[in-house]
TORVEX-146364 format. One record per residue (C-alpha): residue number from 1; residue in one letter; z, x, y. Coordinates in pm, whole numbers, plus 50000, padded with zeros to 5 digits. Layout:
# TORVEX-146364
{site NUM; A; {Z; X; Y}}
...
END
This chain:
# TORVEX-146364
{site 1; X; {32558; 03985; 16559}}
{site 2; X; {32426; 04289; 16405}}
{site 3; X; {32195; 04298; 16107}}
{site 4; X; {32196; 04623; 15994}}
{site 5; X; {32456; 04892; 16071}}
{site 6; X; {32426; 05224; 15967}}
{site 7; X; {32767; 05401; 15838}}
{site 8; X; {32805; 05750; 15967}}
{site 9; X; {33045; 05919; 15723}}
{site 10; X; {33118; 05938; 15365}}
{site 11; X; {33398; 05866; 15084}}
{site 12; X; {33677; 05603; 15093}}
{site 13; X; {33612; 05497; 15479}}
{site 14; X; {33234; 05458; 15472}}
{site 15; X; {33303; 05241; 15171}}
{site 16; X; {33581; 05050; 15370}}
{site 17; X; {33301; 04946; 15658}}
{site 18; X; {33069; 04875; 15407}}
{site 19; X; {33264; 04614; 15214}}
{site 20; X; {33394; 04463; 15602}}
{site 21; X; {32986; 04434; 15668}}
{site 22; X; {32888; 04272; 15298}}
{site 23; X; {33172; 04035; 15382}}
{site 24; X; {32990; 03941; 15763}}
{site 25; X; {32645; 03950; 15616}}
{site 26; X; {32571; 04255; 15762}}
{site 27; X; {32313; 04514; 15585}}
{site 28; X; {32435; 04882; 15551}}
{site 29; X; {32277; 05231; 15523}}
{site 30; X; {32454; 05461; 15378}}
{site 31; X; {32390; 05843; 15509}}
{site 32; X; {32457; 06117; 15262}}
{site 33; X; {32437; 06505; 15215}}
{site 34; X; {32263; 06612; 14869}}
{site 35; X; {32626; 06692; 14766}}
{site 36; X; {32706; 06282; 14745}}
{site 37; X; {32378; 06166; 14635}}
{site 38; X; {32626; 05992; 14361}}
{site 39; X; {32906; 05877; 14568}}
{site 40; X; {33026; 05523; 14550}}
{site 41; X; {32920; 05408; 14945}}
{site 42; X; {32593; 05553; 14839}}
{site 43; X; {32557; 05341; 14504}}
{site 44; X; {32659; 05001; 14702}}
{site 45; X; {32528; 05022; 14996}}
{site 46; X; {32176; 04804; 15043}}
{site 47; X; {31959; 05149; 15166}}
{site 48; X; {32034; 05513; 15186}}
{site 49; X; {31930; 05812; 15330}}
{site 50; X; {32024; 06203; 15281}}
{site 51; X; {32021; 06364; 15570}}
{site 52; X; {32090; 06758; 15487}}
{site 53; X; {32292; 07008; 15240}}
{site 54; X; {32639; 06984; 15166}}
{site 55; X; {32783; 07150; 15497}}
{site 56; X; {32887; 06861; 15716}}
{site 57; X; {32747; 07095; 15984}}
{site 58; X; {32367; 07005; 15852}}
{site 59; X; {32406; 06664; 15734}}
{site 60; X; {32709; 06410; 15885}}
{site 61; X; {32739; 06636; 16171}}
{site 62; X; {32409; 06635; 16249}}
{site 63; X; {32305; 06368; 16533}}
{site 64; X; {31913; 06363; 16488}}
{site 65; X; {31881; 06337; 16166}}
{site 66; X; {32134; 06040; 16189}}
{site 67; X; {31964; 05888; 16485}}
{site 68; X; {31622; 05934; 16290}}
{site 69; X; {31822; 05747; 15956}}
{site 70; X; {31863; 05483; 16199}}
{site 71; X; {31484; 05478; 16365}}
{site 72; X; {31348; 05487; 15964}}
{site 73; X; {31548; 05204; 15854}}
{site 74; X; {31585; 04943; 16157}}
{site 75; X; {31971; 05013; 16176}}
{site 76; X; {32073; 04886; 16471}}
{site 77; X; {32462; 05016; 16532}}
{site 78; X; {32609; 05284; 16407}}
{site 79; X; {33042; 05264; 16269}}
{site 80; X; {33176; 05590; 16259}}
{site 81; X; {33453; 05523; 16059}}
{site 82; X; {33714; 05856; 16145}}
{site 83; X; {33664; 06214; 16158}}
{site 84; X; {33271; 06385; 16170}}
{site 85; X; {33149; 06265; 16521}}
{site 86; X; {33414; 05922; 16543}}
{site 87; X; {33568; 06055; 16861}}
{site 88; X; {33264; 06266; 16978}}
{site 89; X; {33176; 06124; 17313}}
{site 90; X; {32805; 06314; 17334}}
{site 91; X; {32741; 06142; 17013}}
{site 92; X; {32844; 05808; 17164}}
{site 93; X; {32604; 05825; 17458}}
{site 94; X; {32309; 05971; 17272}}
{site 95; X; {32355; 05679; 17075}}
{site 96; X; {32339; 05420; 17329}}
{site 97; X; {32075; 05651; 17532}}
{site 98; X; {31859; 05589; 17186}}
{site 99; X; {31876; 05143; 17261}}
{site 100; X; {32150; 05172; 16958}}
{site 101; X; {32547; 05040; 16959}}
{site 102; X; {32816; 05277; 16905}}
{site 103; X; {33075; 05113; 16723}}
{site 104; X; {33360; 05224; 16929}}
{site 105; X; {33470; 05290; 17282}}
{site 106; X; {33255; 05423; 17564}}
{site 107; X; {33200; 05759; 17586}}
{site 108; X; {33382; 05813; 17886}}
{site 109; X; {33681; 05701; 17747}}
{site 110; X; {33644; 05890; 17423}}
{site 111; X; {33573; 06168; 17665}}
{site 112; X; {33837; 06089; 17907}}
{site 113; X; {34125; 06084; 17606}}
{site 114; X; {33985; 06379; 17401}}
{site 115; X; {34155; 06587; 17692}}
{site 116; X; {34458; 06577; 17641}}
{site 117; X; {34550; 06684; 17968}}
{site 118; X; {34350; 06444; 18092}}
{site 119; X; {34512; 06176; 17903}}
{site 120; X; {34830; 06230; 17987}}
{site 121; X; {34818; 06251; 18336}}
{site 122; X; {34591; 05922; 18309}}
{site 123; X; {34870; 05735; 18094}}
{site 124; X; {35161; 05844; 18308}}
{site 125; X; {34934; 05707; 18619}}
{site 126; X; {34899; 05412; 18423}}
{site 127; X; {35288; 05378; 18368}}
{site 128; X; {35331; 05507; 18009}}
{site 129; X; {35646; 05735; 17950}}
{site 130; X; {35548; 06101; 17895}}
{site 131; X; {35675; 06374; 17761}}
{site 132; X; {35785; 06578; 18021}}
{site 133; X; {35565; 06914; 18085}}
{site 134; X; {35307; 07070; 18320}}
{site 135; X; {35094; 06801; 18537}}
{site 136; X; {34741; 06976; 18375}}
{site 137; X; {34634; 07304; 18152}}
{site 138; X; {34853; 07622; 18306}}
{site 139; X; {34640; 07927; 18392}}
{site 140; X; {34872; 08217; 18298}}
{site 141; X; {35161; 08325; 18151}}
{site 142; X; {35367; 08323; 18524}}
{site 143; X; {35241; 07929; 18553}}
{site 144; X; {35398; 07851; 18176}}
{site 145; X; {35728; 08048; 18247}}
{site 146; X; {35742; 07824; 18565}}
{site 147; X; {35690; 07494; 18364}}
{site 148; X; {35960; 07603; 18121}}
{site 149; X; {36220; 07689; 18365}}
{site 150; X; {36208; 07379; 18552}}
{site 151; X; {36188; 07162; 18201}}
{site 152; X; {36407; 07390; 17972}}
{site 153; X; {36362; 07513; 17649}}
{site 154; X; {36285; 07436; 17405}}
{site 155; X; {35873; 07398; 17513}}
{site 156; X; {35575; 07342; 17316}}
{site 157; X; {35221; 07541; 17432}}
{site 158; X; {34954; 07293; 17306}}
{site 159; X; {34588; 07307; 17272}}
{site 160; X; {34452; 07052; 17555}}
{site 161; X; {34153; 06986; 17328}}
{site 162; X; {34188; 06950; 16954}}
{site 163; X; {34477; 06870; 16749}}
{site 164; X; {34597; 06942; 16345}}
{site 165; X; {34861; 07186; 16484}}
{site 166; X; {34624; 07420; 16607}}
{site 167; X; {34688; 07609; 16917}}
{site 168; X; {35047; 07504; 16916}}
{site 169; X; {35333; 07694; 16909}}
{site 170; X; {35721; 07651; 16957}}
{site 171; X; {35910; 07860; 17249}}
{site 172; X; {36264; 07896; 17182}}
{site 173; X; {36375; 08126; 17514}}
{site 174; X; {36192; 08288; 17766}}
{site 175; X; {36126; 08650; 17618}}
{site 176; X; {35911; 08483; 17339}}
{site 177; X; {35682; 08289; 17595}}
{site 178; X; {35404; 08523; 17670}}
{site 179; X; {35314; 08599; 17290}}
{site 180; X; {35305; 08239; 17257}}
{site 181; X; {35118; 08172; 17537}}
{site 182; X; {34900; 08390; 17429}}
{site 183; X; {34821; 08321; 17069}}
{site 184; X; {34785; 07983; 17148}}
{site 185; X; {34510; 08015; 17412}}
{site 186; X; {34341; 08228; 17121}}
{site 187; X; {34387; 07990; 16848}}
{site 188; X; {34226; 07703; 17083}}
{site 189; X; {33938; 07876; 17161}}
{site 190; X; {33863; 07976; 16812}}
{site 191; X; {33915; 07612; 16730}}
{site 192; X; {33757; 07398; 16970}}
{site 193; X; {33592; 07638; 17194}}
{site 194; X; {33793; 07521; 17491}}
{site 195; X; {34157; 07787; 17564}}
{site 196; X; {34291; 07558; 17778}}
{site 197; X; {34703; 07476; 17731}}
{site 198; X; {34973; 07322; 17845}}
{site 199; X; {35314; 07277; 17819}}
{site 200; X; {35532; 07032; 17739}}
{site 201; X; {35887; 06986; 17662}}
{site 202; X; {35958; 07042; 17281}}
{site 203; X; {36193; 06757; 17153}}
{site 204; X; {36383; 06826; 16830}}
{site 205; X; {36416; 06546; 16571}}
{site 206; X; {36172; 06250; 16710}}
{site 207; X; {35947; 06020; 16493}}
{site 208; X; {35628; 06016; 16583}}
{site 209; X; {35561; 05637; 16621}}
{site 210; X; {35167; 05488; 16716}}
{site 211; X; {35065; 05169; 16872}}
{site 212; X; {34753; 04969; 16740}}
{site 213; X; {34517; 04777; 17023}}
{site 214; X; {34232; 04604; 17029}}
{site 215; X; {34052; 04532; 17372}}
{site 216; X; {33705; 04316; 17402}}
{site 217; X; {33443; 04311; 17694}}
{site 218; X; {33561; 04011; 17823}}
{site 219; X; {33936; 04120; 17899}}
{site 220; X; {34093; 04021; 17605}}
{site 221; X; {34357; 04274; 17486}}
{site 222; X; {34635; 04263; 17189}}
{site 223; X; {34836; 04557; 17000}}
{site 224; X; {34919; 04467; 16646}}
{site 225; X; {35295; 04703; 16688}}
{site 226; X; {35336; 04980; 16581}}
{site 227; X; {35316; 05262; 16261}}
{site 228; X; {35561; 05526; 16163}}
{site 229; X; {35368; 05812; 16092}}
{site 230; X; {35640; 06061; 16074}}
{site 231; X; {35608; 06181; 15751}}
{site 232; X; {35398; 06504; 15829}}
{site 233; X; {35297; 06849; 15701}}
{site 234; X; {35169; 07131; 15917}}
{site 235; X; {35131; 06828; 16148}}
{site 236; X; {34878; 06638; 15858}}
{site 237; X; {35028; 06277; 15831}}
{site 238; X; {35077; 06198; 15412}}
{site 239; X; {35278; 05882; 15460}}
{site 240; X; {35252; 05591; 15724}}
{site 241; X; {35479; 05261; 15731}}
{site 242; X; {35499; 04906; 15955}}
{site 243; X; {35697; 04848; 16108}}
{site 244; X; {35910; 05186; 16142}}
{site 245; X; {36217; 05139; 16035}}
{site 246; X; {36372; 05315; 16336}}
{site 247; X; {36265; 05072; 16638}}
{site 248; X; {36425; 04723; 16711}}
{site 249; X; {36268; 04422; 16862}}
{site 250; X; {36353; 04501; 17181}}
{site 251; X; {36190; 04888; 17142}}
{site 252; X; {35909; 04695; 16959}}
{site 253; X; {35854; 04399; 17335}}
{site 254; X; {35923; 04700; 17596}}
{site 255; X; {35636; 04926; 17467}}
{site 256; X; {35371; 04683; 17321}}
{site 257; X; {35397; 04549; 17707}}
{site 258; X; {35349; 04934; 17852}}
{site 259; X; {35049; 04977; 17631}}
{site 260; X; {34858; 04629; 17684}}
{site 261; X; {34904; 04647; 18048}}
{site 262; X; {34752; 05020; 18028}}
{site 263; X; {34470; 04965; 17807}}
{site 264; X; {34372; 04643; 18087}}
{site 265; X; {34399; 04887; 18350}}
{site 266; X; {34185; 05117; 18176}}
{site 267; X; {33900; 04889; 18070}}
{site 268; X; {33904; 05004; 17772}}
{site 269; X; {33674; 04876; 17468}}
{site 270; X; {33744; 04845; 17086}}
{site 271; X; {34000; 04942; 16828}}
{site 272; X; {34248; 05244; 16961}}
{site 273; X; {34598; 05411; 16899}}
{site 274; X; {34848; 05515; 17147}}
{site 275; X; {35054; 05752; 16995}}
{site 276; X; {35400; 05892; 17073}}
{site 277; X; {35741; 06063; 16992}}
{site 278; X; {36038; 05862; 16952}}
{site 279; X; {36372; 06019; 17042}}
{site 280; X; {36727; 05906; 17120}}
{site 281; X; {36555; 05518; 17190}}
{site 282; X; {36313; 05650; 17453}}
{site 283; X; {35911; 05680; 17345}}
{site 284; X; {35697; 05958; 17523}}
{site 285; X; {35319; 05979; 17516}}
{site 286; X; {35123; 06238; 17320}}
{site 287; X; {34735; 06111; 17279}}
{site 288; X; {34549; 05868; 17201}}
{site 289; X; {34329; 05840; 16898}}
{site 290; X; {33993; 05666; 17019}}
{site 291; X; {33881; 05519; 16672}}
{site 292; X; {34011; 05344; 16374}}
{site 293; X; {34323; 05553; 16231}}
{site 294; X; {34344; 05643; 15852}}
{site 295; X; {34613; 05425; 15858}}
{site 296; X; {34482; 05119; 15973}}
{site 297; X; {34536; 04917; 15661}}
{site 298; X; {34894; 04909; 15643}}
{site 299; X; {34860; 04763; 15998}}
{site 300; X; {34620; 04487; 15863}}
{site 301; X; {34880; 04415; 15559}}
{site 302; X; {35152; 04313; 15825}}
{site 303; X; {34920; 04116; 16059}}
{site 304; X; {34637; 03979; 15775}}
{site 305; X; {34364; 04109; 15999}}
{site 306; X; {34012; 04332; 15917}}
{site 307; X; {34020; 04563; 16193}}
{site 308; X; {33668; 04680; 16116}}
{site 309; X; {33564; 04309; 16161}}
{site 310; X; {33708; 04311; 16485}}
{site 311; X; {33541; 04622; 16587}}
{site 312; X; {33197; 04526; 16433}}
{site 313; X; {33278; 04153; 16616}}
{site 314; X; {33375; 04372; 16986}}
{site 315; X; {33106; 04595; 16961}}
{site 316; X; {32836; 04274; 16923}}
{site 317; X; {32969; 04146; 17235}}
{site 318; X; {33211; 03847; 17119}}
{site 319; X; {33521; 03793; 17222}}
{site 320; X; {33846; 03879; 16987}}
{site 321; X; {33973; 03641; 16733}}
{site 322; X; {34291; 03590; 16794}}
{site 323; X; {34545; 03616; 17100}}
{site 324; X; {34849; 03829; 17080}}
{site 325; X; {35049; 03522; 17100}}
{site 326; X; {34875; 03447; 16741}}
{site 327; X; {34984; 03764; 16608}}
{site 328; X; {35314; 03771; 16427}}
{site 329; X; {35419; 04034; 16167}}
{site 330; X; {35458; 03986; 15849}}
{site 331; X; {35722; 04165; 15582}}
{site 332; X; {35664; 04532; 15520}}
{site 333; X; {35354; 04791; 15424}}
{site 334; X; {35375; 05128; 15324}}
{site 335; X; {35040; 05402; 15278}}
{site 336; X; {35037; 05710; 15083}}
{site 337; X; {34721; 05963; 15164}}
{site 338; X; {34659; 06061; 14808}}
{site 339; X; {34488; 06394; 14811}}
{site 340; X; {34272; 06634; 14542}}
{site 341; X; {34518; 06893; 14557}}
{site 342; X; {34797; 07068; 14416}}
{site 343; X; {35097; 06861; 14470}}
{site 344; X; {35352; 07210; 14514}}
{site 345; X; {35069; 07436; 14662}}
{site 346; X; {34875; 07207; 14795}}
{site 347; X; {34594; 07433; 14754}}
{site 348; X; {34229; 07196; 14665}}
{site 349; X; {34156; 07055; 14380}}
{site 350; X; {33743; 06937; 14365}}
{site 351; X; {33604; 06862; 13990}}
{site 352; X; {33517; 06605; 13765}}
{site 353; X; {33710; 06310; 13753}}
{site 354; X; {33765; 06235; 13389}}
{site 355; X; {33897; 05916; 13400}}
{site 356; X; {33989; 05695; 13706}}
{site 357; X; {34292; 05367; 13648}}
{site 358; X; {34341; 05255; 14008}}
{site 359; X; {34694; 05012; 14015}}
{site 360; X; {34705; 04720; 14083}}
{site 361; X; {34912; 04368; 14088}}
{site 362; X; {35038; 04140; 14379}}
{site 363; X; {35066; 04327; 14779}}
{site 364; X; {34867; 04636; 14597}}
{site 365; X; {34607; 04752; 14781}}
{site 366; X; {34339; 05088; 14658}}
{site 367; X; {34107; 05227; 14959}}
{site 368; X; {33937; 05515; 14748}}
{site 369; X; {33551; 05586; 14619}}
{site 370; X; {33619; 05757; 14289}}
{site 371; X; {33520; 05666; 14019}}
{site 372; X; {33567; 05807; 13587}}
{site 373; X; {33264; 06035; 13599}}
{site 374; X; {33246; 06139; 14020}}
{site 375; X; {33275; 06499; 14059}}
{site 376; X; {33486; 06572; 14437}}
{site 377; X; {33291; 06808; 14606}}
{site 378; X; {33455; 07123; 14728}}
{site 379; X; {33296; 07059; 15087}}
{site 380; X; {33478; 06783; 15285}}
{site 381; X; {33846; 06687; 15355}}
{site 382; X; {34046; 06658; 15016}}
{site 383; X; {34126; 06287; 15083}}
{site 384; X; {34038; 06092; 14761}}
{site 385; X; {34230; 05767; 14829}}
{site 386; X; {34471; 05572; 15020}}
{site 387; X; {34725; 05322; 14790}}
{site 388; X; {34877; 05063; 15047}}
{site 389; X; {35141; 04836; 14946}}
{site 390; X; {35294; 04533; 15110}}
{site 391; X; {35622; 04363; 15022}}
{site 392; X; {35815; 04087; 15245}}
{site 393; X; {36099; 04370; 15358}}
{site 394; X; {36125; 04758; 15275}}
{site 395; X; {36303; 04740; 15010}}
{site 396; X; {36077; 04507; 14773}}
{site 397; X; {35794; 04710; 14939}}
{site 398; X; {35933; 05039; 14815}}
{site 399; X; {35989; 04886; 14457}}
{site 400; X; {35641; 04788; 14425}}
{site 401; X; {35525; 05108; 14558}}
{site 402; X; {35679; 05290; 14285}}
{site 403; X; {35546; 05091; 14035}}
{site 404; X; {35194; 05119; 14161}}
{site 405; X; {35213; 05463; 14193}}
{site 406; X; {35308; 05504; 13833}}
{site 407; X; {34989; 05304; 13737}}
{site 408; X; {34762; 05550; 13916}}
{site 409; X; {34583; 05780; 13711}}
{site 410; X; {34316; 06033; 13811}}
{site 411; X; {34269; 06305; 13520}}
{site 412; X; {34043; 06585; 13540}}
{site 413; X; {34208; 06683; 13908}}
{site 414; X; {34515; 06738; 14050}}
{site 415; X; {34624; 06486; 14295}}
{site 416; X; {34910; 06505; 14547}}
{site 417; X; {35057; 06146; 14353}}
{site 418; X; {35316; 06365; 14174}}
{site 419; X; {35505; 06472; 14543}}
{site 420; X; {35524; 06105; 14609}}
{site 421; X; {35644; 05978; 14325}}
{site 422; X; {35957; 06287; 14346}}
{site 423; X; {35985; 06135; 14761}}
{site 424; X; {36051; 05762; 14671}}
{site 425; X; {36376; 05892; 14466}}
{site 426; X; {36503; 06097; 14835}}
{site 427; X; {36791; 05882; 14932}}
{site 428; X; {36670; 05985; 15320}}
{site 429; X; {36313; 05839; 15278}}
{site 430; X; {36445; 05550; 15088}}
{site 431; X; {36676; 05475; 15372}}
{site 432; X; {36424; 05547; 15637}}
{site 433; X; {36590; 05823; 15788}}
{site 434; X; {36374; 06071; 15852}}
{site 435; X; {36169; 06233; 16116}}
{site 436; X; {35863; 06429; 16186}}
{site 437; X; {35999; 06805; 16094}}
{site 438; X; {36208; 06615; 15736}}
{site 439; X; {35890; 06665; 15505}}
{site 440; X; {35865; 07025; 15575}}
{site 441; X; {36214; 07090; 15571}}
{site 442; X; {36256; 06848; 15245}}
{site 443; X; {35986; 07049; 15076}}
{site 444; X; {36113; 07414; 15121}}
{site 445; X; {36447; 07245; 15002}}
{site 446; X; {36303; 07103; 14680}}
{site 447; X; {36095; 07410; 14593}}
{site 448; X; {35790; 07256; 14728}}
END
């Protein structure tokens, strides 16, 4: 086992690892820009180090001075967490090339899967349902016209690298397919450098519906079900549940069994998440998310796991700690991405928190690193917290989560807690009826 790790990444998740290593007896080092020199991971955390200004770009983006943060304090793995360089697979090797552990898959499957081209054709090789679409990235507008003819429209041009709705875009007929074809390949390559597309059929009302697995060196393999992560705007996830209240037990057997015996064939290593869209009882592939999700906890509510654990435990070499026959769900867990912003506009909201209540109470659970007197920098993604909630069905889950929500207070910012707490009273989200377009649609309804 490890004895130091160092935590590459900042706020609410880099103070998620760190409690998961305090509780192993692992010593962290917390990396900061001069921008958090006062954050909470920062303040806990046994050693720090700043490496660079505020822009991510010259501090938690920057791979030497976070392999030299390692080589100054005797870190000896490196966790991630999400987002910054979790799914960069040049990161992951120069890491391992340095005699250090990446605390996540290889890099040739994060490379592998952060095509999504790639992935798809690998998945549907390896017997999980796709949705149906060019074989690889079309090279012209002829190709795409071709694709759509023989699948039908509706069809979706998508980025092959990237993701966040970018280089995306809807084709209703055929006369409107070349300007989309077009603007997407633009949009990509401003984006992620990379204009490749493809196209895929565009399905209409699905839920977008992800499967959580774990894989060790030694073969072991388990998924812990699956998360409804439907609720979505501009294609940004705010809400995730477990289990989704639109799959029965039988959906639930038929595709944990797809995505276990894929993962096997694959080899793969550590936490991951398959993800796909849901539709009329039939699940098709989209990507898969080569890290630990945002959403993890309301996965480790239902099963009473520590994911990070398990990926700190894989990435030591030791085998997983528990068999899927050992895993059995339990009741119902609900997360809400609480956000400094403006809960109609949505437009950011950095400043001084004033004052910081975090709820609490039985099946209440607070992943967040504010604290009264933390000022949110304007630099960095506007997620502040994460308020999970577990109850032993939906219904007593959704009770308590309206309670807790009424407990939170953050003053001095605005906060997206406000949209929630007008959501829980939406007959269709309190029945579970909803799907990944219902937020957007629900919003313009409601006056945003």
């Amino acid at each position: 086992m490890f004895d130091k790790i160092l935590i590459a990444n900042r706020g609410e998740i880099a103070l998620r690892v760190h409690r998961a290593c305090q509780e192993m007896g692992i010593k962290t080092v917390a990396v900061h820009s001069t921008a958090d020199a006062d954050a909470m991971h920062v303040r806990l955390a046994d050693e720090s180090v700043c490496i660079g200004p505020p822009s991510a770009t010259q501090s938690y983006l920057n791979v030497p001075a976070l392999i030299t943060a390692c080589e100054l304090t005797g870190a000896e793995a490196i966790h991630p967490g999400y987002g910054f360089l979790s799914e960069n697979a040049n990161f992951a090797q120069i890491v391992a090339e340095h005699g250090l552990t990446f605390i996540g898959p290889t890099a040739d499957h994060i490379r592998l899967m952060g095509d999504k081209v790639t992935a798809k054709v690998t998945m549907k090789r390896l017997g999980v349902p796709c949705v149906p679409g060019s074989e690889g990235a079309v090279e012209d507008v002829a190709e795409a016209e071709a694709v759509a003819n023989e699948i039908g429209y509706p069809v979706l041009i998508k980025a092959a690298s990237g993701g966040g709705g970018r280089g995306m875009r809807v084709v209703a007929k055929r006369e409107e397919l070349a300007d989309a074809f077009n603007s997407a390949r633009a949009e990509a390559k401003a984006s992620f450098g990379d204009d490749s597309v493809y196209v895929e059929k565009y399905l209409s009302l699905p839920r977008h519906i992800e499967i959580q697995v774990v894989a060790d060196s030694h073969g072991g393999v388990v998924h812990l079900g699956e998360r409804d992560c439907s609720l979505q705007r501009r294609h940004q996830k705010i809400l995730e549940e477990a289990p989704s209240p639109a799959l029965n037990a039988d959906d639930r057997v038929k595709i944990g069994n797809q995505v276990i015996t894929a993962i096997q064939e694959l080899g793969y290593l550590g936490v991951g998440t398959i993800e796909f869209l849901y539709e009329n009882g039939r699940f098709y592939f989209i990507e898969m998310n080569t890290r630990l999700q945002v959403e993890h906890p309301v996965t480790e509510a239902i099963y009473g796991v520590d994911l990070v654990r398990e990926q700190i435990r894989i990435a030591s070499g030791q085998k997983l700690s528990f068999a899927q026959d050992e895993l059995t769900a339990n009741g119902h867990a609900i997360e809400c991405r609480i956000n400094a912003e403006n809960p109609k506009t949505f437009a950011p909201s950095p400043g001084l928190v004033k004052h910081y209540h975090a709820p609490g109470g039985l099946g209440v659970r607070i992943d967040s690193a504010l604290y009264s007197g933390y000022k949110i920098p304007p630099h960095y993604d506007s997620l502040i917290g994460k308020l999970i909630v577990h109850g032993r069905n939906r219904n007593e889950c959704l009770m308590r989560l309206r309670r807790a929500m009424s407990e939170l207070v953050v003053d001095g910012v605005e906060t997206t807690g406000p949209l929630f707490q007008r959501l829980f009273s939406d007959a269709d989200f309190v029945n579970g009826d909803y799907h990944i377009h219902w937020l957007e649609r629900w919003l313009a309804a409601n006056g945003k």
